[in-house]
N, C-alpha and C positions, 0 to 999 in steps of 0.2 A: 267130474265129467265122465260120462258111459263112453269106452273107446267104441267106433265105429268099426262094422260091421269093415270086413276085408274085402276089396275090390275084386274082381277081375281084371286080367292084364289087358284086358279090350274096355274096362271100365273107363266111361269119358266122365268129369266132371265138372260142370258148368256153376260158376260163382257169380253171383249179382252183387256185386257191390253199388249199394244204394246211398250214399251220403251227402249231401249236398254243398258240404264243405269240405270234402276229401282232405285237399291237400295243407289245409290246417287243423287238421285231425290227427292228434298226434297217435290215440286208440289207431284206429280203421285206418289212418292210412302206415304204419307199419304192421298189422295183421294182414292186408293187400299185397304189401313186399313181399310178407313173406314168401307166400303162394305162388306167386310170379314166376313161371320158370318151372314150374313142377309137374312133371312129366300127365298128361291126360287132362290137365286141368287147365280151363281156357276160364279169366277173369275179365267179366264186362261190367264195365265202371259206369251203370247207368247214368247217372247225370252228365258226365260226360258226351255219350252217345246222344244224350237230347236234351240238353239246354233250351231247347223253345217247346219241350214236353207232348212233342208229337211222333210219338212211338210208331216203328215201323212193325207193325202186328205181326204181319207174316216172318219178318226176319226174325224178332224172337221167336216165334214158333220153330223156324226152323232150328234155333241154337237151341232150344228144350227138346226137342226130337234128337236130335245130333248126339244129347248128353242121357246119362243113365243116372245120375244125380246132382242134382240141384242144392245149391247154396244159395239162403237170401244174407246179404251182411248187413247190414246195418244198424243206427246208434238207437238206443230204442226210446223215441222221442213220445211223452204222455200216453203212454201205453201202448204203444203201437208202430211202426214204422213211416218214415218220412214220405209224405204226398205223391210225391212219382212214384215209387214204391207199389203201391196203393193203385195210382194211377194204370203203372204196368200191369199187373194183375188184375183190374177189371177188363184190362182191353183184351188181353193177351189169353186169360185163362176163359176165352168165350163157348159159349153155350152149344154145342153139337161139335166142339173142337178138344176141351178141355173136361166137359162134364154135359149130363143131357144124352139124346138119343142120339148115340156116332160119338158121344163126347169120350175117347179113351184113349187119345194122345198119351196122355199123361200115366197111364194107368202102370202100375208095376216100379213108376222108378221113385227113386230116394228122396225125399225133401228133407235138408237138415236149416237150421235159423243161428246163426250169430249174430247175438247183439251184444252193446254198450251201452253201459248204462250208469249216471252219474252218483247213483244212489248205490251203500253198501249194502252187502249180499244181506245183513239182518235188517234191513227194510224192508225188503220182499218176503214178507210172510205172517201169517195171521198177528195182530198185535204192531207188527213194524209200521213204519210212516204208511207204507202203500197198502198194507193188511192183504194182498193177496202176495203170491208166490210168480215167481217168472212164469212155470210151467202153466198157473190159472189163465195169469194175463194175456199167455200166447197163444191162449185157443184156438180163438177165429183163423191161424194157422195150420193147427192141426185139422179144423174141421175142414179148410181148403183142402188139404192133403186127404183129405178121408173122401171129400166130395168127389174130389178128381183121379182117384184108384191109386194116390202115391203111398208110399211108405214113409212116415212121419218118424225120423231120429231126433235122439236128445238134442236139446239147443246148446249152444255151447254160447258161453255167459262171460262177459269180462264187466265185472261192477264196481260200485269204486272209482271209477276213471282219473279223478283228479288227485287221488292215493297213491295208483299207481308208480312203481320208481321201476329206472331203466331195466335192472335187474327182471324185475317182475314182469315187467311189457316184453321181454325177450325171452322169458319162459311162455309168458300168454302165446306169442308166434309161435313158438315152436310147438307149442300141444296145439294149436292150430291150425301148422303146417299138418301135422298129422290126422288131426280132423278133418281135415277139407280132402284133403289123398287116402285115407282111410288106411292108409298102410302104417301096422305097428312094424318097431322092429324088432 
């Protein structure tokens, strides 16, 4: 994992936790703990916020204006992330707001991706089950991030899921606590 770039002390940053099963989640929902509580960083638990999957536009907008870097979390379901997800980002990252003529809301700040994923880390790669690599599969990411003037960071990866033992899930937090807050020590 590439440690993230160093905040500023005025650095906000905004985590989308997308899961749609959080709280039987044993991955995503202790990576969410961790975070919790960590000074600059506000965690919105999308499914949460809209269970009937009608997103208030303008208020996300406002909470990605607010923030200087952006987390999406989520488990990374057939290549890609979970339908509201998806959903969020069509509505929200709109045309003369997000990207287009005017569109430069976005422009200058951070997008980093954490995902889960029930396949080991040598599946994801020329030859393995899935023959592409995480960083191929996540493109359509990067190129969001490219369309909309963000800065695209390494994704940070917990693979494996059903491998994982307590030990490892509580090192995965803690380099993720520090992922998400950017601050080494």
């Amino acid at each position: 994992m590439t440690t993230p770039s160093k905040p500023s002390a005025s650095q906000a940053t905004l985590v989308i936790v997308a899961h749609p099963h959080l709280e039987t989640s044993r991955i995503n929902k202790r990576l969410a703990a961790e975070i919790d509580g960590i000074g600059n960083v506000t965690v919105h638990r999308l499914y949460e916020s809209y269970p009937d999957e009608k997103i208030d536009i303008a208020h996300e907008q406002a909470l990605l204006t607010a923030h200087e870097r952006i987390v999406l979390q989520f488990p990374f379901f057939w290549y890609s992330s979970p339908a509201l997800l998806k959903k969020w980002m069509d509505e929200v990252f709109e045309h003369g707001w997000a990207h287009g003529k005017g569109g430069d809301k976005l422009n200058d700040k951070e997008l980093l991706i954490a995902i889960s994923s029930g396949g080991a880390q040598n599946m994801y790669q020329a030859g393995g089950l899935h023959n592409y690599s995480y960083s191929e599969l996540l493109r359509p990411f990067q190129q969001s991030a490219n369309l909309t003037g963000m800065i695209y960071r390494q994704p940070f990866v917990v693979s494996g899921i059903r491998e994982v033992n307590d030990e490892q899930l509580e090192n995965y937090a803690a380099d993720y606590g520090v992922y998400v807050s950017g601050v080494t020590a």
